[in-house]
TORKE-450038 format. One line per 2 residues: for each residue x, y, z of N, C-alpha, C, O. Coordinates in nm, 2 decimals. Layout:
X Y Z X Y Z X Y Z X Y Z  ...
***
This chain:
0.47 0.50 -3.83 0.59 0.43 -3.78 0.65 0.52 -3.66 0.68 0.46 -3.56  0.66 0.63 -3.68 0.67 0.79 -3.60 0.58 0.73 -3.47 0.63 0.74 -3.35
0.49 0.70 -3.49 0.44 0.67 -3.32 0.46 0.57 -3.25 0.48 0.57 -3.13  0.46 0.43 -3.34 0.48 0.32 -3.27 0.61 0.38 -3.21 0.61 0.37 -3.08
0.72 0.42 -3.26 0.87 0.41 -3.20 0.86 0.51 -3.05 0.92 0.47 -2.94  0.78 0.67 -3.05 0.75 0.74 -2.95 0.66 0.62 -2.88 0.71 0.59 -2.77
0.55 0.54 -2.90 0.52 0.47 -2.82 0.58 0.35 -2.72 0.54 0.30 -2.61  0.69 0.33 -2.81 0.79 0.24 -2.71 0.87 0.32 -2.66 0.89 0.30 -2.54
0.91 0.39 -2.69 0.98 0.51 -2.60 0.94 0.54 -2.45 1.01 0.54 -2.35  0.83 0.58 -2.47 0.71 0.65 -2.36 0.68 0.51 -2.27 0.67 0.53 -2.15
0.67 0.42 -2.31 0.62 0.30 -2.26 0.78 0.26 -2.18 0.79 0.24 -2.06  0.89 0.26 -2.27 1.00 0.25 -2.19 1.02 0.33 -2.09 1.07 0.28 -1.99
1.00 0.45 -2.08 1.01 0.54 -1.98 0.93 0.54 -1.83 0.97 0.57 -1.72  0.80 0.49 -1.90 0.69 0.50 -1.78 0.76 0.35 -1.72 0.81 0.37 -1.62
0.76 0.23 -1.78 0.88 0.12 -1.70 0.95 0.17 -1.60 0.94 0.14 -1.48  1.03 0.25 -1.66 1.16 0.27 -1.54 1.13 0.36 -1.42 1.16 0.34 -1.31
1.06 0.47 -1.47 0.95 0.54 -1.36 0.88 0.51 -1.25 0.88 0.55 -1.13  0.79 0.38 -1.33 0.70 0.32 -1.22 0.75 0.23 -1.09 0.70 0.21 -0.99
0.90 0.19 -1.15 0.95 0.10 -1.00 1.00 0.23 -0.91 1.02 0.34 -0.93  0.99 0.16 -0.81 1.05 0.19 -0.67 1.11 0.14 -0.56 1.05 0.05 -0.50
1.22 0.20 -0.51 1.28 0.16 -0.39 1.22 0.05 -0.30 1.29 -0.04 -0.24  1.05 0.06 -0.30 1.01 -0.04 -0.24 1.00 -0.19 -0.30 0.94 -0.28 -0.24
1.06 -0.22 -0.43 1.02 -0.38 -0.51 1.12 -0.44 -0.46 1.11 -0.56 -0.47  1.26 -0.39 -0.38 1.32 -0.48 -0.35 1.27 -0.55 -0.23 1.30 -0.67 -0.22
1.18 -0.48 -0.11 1.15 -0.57 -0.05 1.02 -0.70 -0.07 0.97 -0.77 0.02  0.98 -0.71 -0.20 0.88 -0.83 -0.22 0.97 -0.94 -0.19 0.91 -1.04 -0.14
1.11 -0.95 -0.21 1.18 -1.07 -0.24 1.24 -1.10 -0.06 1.27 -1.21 -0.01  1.26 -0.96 0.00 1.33 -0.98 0.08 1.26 -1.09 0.24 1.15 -1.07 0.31
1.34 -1.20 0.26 1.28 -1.30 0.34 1.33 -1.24 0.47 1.43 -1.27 0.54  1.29 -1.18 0.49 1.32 -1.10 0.63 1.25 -1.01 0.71 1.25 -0.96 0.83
1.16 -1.01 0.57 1.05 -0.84 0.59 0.92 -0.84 0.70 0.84 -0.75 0.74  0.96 -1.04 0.75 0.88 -1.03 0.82 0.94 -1.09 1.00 0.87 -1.12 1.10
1.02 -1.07 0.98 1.12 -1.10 1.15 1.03 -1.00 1.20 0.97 -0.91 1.13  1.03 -1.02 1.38 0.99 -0.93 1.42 1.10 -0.95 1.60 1.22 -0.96 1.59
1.04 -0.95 1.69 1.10 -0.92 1.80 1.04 -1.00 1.90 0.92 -1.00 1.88  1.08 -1.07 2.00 1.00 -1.15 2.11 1.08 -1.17 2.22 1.19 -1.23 2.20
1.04 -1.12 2.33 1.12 -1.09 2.46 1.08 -1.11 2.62 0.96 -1.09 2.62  1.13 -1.13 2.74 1.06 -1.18 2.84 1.16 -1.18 2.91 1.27 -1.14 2.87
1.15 -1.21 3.01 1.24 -1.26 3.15 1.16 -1.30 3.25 1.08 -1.25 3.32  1.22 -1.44 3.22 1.14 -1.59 3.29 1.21 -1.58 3.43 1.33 -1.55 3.43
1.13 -1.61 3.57 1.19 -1.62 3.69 1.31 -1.55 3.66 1.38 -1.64 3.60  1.35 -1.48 3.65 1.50 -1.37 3.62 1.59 -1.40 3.49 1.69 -1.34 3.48
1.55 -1.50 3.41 1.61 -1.51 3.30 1.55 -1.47 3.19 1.44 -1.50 3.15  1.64 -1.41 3.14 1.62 -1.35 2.97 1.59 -1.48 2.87 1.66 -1.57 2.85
1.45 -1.46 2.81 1.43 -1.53 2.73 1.40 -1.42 2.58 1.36 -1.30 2.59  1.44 -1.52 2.44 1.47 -1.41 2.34 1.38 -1.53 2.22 1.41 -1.65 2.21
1.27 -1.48 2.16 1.26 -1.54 2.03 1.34 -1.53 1.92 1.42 -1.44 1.93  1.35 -1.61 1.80 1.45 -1.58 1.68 1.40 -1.51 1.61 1.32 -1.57 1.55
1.41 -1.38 1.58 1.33 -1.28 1.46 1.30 -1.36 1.38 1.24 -1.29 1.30  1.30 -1.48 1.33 1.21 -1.54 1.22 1.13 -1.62 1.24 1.07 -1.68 1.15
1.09 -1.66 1.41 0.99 -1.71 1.48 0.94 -1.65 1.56 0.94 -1.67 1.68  0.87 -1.51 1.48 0.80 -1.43 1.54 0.68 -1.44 1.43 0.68 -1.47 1.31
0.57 -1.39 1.49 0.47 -1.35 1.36 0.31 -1.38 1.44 0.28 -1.46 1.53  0.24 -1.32 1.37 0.12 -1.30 1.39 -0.01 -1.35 1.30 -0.04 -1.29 1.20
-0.10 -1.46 1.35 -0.22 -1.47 1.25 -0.42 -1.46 1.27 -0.51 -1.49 1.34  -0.40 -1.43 1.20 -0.56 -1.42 1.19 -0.65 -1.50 1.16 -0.67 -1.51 1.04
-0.77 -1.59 1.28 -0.82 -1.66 1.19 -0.95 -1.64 1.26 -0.96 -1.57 1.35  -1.08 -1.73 1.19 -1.21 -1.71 1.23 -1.24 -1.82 1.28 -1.25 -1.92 1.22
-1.26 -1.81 1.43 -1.36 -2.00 1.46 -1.50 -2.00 1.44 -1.56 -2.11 1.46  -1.58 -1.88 1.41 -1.69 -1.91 1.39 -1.77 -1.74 1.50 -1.87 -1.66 1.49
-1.69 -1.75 1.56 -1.73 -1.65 1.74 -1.71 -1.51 1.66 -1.80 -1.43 1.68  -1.61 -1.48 1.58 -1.52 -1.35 1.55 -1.37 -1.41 1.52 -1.30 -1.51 1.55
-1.37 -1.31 1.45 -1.21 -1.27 1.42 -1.10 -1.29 1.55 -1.12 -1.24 1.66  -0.99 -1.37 1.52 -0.91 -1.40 1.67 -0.76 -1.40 1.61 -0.72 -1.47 1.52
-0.68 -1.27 1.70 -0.53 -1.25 1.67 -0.45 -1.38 1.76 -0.45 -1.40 1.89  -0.38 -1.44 1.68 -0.29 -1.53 1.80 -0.12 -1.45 1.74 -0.07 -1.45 1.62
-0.07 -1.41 1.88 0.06 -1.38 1.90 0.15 -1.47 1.88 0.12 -1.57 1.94  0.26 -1.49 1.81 0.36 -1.58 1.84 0.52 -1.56 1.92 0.53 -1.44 1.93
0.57 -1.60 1.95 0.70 -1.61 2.00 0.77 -1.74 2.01 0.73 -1.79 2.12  0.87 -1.82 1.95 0.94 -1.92 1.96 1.08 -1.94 1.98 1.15 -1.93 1.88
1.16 -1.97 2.09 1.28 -2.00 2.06 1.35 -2.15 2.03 1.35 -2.24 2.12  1.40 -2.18 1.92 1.40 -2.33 1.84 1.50 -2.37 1.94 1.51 -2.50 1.94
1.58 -2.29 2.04 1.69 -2.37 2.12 1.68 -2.44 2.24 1.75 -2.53 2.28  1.54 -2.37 2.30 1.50 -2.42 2.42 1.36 -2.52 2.38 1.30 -2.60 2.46
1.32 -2.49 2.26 1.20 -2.54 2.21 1.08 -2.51 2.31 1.00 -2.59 2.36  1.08 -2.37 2.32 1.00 -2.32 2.42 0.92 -2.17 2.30 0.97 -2.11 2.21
0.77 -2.17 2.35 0.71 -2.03 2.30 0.64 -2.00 2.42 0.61 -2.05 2.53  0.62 -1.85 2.33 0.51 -1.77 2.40 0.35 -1.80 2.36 0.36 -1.88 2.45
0.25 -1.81 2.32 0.11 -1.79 2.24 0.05 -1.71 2.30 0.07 -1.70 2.43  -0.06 -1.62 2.24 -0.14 -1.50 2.27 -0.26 -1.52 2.17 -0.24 -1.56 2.06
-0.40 -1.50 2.23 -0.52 -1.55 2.12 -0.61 -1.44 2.21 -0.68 -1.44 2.32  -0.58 -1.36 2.13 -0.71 -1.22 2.18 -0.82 -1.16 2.07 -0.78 -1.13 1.96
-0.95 -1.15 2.10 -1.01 -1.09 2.06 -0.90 -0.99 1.90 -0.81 -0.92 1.92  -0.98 -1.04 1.76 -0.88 -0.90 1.68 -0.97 -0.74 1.73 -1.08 -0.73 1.79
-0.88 -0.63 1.67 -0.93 -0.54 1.64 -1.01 -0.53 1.55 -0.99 -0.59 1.44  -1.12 -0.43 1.57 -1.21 -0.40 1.51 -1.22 -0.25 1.43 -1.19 -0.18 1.53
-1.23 -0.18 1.34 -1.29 -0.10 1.32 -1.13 -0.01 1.29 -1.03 -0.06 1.23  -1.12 0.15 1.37 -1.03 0.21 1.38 -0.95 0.21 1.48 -0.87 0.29 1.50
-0.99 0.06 1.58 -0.96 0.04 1.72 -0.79 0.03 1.69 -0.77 0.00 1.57  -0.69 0.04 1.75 -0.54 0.03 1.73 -0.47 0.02 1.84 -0.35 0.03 1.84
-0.57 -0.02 1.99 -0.46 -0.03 2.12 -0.59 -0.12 2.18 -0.71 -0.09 2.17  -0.54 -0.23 2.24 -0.62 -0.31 2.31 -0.54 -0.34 2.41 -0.42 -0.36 2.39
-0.63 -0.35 2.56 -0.55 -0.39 2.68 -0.65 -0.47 2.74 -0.77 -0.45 2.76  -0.55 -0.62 2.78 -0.61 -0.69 2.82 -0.57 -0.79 2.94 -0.54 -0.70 3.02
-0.55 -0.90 3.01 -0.67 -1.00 2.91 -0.79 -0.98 2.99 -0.81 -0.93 3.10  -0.88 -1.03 2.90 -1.02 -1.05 2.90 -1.05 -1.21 2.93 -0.96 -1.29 2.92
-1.20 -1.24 2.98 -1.19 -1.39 2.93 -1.21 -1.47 2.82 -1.25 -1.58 2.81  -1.16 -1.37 2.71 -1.15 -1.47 2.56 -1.05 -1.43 2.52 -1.03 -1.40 2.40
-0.94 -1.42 2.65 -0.77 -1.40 2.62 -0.69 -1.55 2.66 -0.70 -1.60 2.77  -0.63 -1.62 2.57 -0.54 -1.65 2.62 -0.39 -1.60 2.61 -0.35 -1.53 2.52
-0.32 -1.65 2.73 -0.17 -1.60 2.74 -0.11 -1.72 2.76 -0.12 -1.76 2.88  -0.03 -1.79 2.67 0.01 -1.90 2.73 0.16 -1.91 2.76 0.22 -1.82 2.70
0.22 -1.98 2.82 0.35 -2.01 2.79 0.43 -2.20 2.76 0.43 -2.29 2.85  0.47 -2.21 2.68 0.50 -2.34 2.64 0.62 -2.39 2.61 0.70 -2.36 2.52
0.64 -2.54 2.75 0.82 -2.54 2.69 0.75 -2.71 2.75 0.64 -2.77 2.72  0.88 -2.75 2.85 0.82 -2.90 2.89 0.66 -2.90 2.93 0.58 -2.98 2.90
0.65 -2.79 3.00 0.50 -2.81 3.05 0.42 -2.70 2.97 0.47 -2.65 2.87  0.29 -2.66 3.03 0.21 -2.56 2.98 0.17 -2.51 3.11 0.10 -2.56 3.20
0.24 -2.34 3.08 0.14 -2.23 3.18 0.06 -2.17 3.13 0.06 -2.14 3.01  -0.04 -2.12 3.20 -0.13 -2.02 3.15 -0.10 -1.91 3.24 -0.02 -1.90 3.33
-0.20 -1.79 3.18 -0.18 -1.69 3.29 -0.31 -1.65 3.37 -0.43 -1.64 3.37  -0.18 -1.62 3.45 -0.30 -1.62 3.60 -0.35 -1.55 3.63 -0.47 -1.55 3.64
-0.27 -1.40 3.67 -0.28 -1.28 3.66 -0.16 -1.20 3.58 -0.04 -1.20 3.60  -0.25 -1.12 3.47 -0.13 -1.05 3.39 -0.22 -0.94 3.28 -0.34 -0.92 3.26
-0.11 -0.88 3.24 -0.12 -0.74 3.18 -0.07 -0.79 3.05 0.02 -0.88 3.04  -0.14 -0.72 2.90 -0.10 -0.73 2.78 -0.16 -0.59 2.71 -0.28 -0.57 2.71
-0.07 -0.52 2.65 -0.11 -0.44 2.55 -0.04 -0.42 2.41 0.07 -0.46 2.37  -0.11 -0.37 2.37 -0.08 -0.40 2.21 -0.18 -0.28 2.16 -0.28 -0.23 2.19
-0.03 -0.26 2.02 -0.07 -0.14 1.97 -0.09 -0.19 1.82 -0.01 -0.27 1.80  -0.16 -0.16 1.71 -0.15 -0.20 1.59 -0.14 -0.06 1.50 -0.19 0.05 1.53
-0.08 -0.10 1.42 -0.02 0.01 1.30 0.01 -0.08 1.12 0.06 -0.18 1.09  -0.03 0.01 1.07 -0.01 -0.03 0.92 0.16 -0.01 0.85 0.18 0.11 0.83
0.23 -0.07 0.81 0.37 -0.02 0.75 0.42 -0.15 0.61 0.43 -0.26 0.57  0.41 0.02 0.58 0.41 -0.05 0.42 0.32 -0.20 0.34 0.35 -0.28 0.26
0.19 -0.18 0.41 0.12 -0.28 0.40 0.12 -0.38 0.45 0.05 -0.48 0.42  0.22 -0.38 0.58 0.20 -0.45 0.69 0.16 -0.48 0.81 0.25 -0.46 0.89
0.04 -0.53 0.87 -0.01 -0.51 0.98 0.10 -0.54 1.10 0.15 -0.66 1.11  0.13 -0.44 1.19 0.28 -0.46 1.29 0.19 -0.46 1.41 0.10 -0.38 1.41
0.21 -0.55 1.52 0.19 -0.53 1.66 0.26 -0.51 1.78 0.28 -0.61 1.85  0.30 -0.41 1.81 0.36 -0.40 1.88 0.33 -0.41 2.05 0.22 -0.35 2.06
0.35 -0.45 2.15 0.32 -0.49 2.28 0.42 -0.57 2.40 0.51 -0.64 2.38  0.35 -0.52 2.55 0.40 -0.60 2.64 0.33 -0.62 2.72 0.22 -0.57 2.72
0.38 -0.71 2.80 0.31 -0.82 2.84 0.40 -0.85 3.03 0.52 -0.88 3.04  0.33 -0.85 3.10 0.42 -0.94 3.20 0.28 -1.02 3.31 0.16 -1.00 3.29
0.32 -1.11 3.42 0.24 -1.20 3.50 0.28 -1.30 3.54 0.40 -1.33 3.51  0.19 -1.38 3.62 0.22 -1.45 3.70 0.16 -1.60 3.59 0.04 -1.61 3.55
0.24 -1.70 3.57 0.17 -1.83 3.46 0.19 -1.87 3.55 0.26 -1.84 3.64  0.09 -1.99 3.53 0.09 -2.13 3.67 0.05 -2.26 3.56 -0.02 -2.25 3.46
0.13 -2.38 3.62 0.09 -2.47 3.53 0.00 -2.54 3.50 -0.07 -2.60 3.59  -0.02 -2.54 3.35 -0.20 -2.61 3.37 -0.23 -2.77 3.44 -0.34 -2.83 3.44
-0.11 -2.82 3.51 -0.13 -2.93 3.57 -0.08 -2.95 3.71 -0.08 -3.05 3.77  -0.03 -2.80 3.74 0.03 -2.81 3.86 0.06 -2.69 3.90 0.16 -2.62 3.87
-0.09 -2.65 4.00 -0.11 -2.48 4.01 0.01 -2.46 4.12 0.01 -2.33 4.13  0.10 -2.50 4.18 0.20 -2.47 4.24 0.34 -2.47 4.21 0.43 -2.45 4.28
0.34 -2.50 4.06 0.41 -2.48 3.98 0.44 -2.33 3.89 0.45 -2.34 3.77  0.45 -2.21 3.96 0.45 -2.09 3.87 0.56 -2.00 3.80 0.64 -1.96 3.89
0.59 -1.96 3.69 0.62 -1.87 3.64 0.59 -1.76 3.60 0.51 -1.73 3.52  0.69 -1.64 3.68 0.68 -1.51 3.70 0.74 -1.44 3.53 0.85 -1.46 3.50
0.67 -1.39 3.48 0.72 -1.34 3.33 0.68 -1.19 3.37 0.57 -1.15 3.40  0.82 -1.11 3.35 0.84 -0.98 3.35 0.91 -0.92 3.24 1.00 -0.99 3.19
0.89 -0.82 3.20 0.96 -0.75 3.10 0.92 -0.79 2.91 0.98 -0.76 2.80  0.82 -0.83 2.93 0.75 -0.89 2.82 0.71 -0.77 2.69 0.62 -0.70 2.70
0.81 -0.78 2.58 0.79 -0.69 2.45 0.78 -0.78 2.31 0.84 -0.89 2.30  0.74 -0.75 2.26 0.73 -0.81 2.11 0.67 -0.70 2.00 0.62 -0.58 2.01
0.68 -0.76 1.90 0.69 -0.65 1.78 0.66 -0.75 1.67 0.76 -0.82 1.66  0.58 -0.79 1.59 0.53 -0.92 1.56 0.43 -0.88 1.35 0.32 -0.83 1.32
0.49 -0.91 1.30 0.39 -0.92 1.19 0.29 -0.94 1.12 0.29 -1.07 1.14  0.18 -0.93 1.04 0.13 -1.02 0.95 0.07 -0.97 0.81 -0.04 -0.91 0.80
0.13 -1.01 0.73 0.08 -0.93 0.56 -0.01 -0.96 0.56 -0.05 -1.05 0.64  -0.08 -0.90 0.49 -0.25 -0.87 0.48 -0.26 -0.91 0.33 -0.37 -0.91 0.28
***
């Protein structure tokens, strides 16, 4: 009887031991906001930290990261679909031509000429990308139609 009772004991103890400061973020609906930023022809444009985020999927070619950025007020995003990282790789600069850079509001630009880098890091089991981005978008229906994007940062997640 002498052990069973030291066995709940010991068992209660290793309980209260084993948690940690980190269980409150499983619940927390936030953990995954991230950051999405720009300035369009001279206006500040701002995503909503909870229409930020990052995913991974396979068409068949490789592994492909698409960036997100949304603001629900102008009903306008950013999209980014680059090659993923591979291996120990953690900084890619691009684009390439299996980059896209888009931008999306009434119309659709792409990019014409532009700069994107991006750094990847692990935190707390979460893959984080951090990067910027600026260029010249032209509309996919109306090359005389362009948007100058400068100042371009984001900070973007995706649990693994």
């Amino acid at each position: 009887m002498n052990k069973l009772i030291y066995l709940g004991i010991l068992t209660a103890l290793f309980s209260i031991t084993a948690c940690n400061n980190n269980d409150d973020d499983d619940n927390d609906p936030n953990v995954l906001d991230g950051s999405f930023h720009a300035v369009i022809d001279g206006a500040a444009w701002d995503a909503q930290p909870h229409n930020t985020g990052a995913v991974l999927s396979d068409f068949g070619s490789g592994l492909i990261l698409s960036i997100n950025g949304s603001n629900e007020t102008d009903i306008t995003h950013f999209f980014f679909s680059i090659p993923y990282f591979y291996g120990t790789d953690t900084v890619i600069t691009e684009p390439t031509d299996d980059t896209v850079l888009r931008f999306q509001g009434s119309s659709v630009w792409d990019a014409n000429s532009a700069t994107l880098n991006v750094t990847k890091t692990l935190e707390d089991g979460i893959e984080t990308y951090t990067g910027t981005f600026n260029g010249t978008f032209v509309e996919f229906f109306d090359s005389t139609n362009v948007r100058v994007i400068t100042g371009g940062t984001f900070t973007v997640k995706r649990m693994l």
